[in-house]
The first five atom37 places (N, CA, C, CB, O) and aatype in JSON, in Angstrom:
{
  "aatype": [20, 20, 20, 20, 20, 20, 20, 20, 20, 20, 20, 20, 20, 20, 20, 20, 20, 20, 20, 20, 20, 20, 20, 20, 20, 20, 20, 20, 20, 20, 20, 20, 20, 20, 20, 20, 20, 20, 20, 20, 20, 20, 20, 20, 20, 20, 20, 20, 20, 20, 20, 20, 20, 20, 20, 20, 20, 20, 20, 20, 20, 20, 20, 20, 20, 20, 20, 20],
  "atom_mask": [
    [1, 1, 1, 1, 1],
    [1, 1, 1, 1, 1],
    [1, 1, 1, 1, 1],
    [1, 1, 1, 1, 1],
    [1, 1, 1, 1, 1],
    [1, 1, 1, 1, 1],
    [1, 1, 1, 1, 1],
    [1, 1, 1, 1, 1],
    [1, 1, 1, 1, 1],
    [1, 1, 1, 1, 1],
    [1, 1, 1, 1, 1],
    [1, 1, 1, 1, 1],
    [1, 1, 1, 1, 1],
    [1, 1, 1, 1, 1],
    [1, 1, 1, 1, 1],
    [1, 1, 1, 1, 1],
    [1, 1, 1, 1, 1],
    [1, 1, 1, 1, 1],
    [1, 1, 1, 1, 1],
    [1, 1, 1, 1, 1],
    [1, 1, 1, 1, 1],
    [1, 1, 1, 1, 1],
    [1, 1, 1, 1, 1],
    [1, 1, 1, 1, 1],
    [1, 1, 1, 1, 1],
    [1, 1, 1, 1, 1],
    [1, 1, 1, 1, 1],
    [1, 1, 1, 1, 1],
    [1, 1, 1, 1, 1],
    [1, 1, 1, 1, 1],
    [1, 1, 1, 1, 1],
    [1, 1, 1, 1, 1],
    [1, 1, 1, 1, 1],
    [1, 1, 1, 1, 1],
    [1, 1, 1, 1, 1],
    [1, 1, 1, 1, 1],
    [1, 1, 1, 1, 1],
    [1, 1, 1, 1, 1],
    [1, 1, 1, 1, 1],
    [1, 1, 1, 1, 1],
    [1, 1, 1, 1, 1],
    [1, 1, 1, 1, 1],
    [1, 1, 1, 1, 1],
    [1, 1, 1, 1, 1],
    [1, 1, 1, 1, 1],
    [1, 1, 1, 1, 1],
    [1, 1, 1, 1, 1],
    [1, 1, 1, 1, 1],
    [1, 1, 1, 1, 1],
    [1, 1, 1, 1, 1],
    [1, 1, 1, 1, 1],
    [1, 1, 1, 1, 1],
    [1, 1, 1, 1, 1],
    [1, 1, 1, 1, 1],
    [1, 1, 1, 1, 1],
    [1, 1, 1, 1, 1],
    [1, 1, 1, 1, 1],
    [1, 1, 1, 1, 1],
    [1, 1, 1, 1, 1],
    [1, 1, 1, 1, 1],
    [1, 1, 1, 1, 1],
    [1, 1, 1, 1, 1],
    [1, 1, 1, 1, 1],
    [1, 1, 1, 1, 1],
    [1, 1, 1, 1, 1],
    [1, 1, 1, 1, 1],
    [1, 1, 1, 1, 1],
    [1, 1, 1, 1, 1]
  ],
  "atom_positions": [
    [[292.25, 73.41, 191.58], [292.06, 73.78, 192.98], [293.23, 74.65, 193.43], [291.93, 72.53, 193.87], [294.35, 74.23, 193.12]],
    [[293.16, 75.95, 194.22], [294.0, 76.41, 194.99], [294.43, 75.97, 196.26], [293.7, 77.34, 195.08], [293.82, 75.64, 197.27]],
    [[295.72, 76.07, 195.95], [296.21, 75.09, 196.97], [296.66, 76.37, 197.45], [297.28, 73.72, 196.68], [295.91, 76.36, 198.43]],
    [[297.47, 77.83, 197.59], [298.06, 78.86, 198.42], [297.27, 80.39, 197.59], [300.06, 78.72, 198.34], [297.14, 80.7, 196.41]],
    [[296.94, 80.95, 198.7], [296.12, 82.45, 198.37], [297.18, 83.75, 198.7], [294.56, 82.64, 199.55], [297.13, 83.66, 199.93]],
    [[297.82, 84.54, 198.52], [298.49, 85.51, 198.8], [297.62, 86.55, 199.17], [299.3, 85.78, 197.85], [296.63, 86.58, 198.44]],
    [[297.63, 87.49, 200.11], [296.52, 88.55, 200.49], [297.54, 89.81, 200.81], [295.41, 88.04, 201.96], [298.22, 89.93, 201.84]],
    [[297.5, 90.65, 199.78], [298.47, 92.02, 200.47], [297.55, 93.25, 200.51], [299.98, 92.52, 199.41], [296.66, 93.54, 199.71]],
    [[297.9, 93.89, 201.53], [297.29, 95.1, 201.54], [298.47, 96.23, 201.6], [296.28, 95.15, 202.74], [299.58, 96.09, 202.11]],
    [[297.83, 97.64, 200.8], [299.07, 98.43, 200.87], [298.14, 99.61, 201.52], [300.04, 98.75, 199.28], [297.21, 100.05, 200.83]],
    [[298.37, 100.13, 202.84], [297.21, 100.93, 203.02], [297.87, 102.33, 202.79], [296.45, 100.7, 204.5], [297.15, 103.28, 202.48]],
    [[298.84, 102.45, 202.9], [298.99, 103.98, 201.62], [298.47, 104.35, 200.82], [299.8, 104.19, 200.82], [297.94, 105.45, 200.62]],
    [[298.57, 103.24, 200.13], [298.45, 103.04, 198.54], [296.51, 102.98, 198.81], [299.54, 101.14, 197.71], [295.7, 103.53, 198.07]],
    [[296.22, 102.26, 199.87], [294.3, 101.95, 199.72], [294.26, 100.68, 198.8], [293.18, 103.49, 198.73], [293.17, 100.63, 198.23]],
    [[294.89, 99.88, 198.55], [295.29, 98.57, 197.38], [295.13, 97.55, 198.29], [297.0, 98.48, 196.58], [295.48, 97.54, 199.47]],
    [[294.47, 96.55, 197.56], [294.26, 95.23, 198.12], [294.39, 94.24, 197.22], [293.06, 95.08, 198.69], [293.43, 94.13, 196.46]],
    [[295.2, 93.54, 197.07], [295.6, 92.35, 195.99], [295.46, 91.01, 196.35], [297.0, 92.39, 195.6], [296.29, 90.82, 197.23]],
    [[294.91, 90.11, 196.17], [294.66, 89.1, 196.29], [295.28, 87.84, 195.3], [293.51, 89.31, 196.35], [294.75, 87.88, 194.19]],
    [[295.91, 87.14, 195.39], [296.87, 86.29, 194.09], [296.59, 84.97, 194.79], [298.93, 86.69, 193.85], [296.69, 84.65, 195.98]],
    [[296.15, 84.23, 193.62], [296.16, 82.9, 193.8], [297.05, 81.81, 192.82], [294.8, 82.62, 193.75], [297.07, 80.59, 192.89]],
    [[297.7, 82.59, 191.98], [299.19, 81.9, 191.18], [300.11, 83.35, 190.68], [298.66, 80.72, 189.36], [299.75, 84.43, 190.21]],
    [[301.63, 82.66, 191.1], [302.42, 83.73, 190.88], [303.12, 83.67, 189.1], [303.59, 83.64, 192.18], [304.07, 84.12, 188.46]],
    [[301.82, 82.75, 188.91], [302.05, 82.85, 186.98], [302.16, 84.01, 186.95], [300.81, 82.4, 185.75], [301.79, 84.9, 187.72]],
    [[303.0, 83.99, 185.49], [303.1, 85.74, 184.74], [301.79, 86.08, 184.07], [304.39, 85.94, 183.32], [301.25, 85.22, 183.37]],
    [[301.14, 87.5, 184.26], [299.8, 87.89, 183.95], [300.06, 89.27, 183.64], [298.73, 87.65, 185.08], [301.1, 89.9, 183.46]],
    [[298.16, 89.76, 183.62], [298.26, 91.05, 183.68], [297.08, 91.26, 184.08], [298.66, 91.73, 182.61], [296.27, 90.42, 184.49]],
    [[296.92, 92.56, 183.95], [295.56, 92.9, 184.87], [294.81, 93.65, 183.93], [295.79, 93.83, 186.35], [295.21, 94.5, 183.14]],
    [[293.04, 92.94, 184.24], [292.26, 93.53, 183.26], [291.5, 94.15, 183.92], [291.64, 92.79, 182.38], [291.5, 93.96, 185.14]],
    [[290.58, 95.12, 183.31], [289.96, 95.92, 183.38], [287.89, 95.07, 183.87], [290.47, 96.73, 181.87], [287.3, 94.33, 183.08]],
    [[287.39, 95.42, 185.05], [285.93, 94.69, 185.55], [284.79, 95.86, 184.98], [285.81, 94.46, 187.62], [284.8, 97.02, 184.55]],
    [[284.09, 95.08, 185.19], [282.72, 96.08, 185.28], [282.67, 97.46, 186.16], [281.53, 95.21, 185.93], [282.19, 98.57, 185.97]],
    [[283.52, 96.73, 187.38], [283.48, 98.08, 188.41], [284.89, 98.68, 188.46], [283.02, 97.68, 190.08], [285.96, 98.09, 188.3]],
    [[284.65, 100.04, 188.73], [286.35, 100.87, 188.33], [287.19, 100.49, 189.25], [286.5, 102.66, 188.38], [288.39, 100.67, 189.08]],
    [[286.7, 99.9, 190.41], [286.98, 99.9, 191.64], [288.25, 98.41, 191.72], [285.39, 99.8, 192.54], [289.3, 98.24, 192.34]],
    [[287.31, 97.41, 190.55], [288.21, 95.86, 190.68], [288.71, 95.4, 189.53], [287.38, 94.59, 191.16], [288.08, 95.27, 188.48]],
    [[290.15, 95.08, 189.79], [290.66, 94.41, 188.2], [291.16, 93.05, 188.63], [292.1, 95.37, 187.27], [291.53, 92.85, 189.78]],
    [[291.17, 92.2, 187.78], [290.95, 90.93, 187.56], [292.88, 90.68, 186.85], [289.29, 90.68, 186.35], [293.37, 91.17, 185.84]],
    [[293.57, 89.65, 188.0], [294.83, 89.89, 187.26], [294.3, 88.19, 186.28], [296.69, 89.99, 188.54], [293.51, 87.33, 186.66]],
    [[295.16, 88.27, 184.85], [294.89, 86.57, 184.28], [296.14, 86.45, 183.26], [293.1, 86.25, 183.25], [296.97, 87.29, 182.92]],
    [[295.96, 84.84, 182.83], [297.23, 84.85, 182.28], [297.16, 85.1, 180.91], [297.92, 83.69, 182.51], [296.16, 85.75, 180.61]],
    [[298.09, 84.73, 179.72], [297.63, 85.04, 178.74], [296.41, 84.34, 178.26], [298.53, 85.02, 178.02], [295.79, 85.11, 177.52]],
    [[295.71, 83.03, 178.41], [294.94, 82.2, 178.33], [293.7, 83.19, 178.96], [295.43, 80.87, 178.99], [292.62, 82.63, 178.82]],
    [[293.65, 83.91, 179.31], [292.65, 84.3, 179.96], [292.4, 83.33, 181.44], [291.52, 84.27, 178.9], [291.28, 83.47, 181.94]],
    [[293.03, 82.7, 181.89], [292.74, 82.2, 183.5], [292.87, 83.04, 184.47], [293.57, 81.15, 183.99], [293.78, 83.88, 184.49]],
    [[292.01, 82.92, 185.36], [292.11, 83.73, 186.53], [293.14, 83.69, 187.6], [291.09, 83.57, 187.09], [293.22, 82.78, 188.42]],
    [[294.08, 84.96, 187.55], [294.79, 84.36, 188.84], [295.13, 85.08, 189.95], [295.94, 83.84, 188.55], [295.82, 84.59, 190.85]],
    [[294.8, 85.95, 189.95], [294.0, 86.67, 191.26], [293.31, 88.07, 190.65], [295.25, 87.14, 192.68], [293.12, 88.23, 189.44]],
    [[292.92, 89.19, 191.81], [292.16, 90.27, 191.5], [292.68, 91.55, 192.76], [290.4, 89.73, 191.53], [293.02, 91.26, 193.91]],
    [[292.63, 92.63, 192.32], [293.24, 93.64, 193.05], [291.66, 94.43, 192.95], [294.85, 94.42, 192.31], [290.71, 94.22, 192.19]],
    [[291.9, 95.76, 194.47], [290.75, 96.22, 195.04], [291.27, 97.86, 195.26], [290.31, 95.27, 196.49], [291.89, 98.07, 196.31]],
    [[291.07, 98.91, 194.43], [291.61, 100.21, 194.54], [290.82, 101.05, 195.48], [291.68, 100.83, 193.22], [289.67, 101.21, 195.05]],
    [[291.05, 101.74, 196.8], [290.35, 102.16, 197.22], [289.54, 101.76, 198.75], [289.91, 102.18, 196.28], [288.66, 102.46, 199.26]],
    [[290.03, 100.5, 199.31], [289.13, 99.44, 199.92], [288.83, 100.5, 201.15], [289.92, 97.73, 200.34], [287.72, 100.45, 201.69]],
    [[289.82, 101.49, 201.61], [288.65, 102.2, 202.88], [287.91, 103.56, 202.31], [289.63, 102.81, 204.52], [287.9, 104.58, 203.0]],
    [[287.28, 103.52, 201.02], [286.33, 104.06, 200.84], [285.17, 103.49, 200.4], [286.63, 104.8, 200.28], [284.27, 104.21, 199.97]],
    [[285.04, 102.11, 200.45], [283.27, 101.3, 200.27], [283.1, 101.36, 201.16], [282.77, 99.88, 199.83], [283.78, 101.43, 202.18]],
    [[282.01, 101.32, 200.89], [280.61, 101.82, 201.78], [280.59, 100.57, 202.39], [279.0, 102.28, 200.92], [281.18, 99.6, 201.91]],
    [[279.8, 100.52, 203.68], [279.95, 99.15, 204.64], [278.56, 98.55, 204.12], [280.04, 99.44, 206.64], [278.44, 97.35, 203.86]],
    [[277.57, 99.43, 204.0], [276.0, 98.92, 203.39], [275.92, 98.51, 202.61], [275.06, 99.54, 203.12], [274.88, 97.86, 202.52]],
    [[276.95, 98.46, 201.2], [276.48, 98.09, 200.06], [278.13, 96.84, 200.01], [276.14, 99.67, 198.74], [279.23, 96.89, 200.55]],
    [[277.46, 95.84, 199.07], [278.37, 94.62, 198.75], [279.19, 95.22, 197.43], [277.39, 93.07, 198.38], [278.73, 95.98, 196.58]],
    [[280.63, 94.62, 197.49], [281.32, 95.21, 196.25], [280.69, 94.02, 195.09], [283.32, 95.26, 196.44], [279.9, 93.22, 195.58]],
    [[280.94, 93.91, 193.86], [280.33, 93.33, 193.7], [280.86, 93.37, 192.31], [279.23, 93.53, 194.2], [280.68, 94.39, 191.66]],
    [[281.72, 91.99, 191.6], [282.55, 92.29, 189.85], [282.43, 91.34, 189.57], [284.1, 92.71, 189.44], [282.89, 90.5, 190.35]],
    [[281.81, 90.88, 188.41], [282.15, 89.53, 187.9], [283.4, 89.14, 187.46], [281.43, 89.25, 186.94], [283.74, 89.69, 186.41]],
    [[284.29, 88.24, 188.02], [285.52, 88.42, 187.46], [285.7, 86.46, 186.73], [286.84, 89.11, 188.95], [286.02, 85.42, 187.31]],
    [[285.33, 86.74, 185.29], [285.32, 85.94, 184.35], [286.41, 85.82, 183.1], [284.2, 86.16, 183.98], [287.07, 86.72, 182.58]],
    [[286.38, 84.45, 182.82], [287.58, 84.32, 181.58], [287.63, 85.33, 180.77], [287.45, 83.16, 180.6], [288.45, 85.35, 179.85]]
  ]
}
């Protein structure tokens, strides 16, 4: 269970990071170009970053499976 969520936005940058452990990771590569999935070496999830966030479209849902 998550017990603390970190939420940063860099709006220069258009970056949106989301962290739910400040374990050491890295960031992988989603289905969509748009979302990467940060995890640890185990492959656990421990948060996911968003490139771009004021250019989606408001009509359509973003949408990544972000899996082990």
């Amino acid at each position: 269970m998550v017990s603390n969520v970190k939420v940063y936005f860099d709006k220069e940058g258009d970056y949106l990071e989301v962290t739910f452990s400040d374990q050491p990771g890295y960031m992988r590569e989603t289905e969509n170009e748009a979302i990467r999935s940060r995890v640890d070496q185990d492959g656990n999830l421990l948060g996911f970053s968003v490139l771009g966030v004021s250019k989606l479209q408001n009509d359509k849902p973003l949408i990544a499976e972000l899996i082990r």
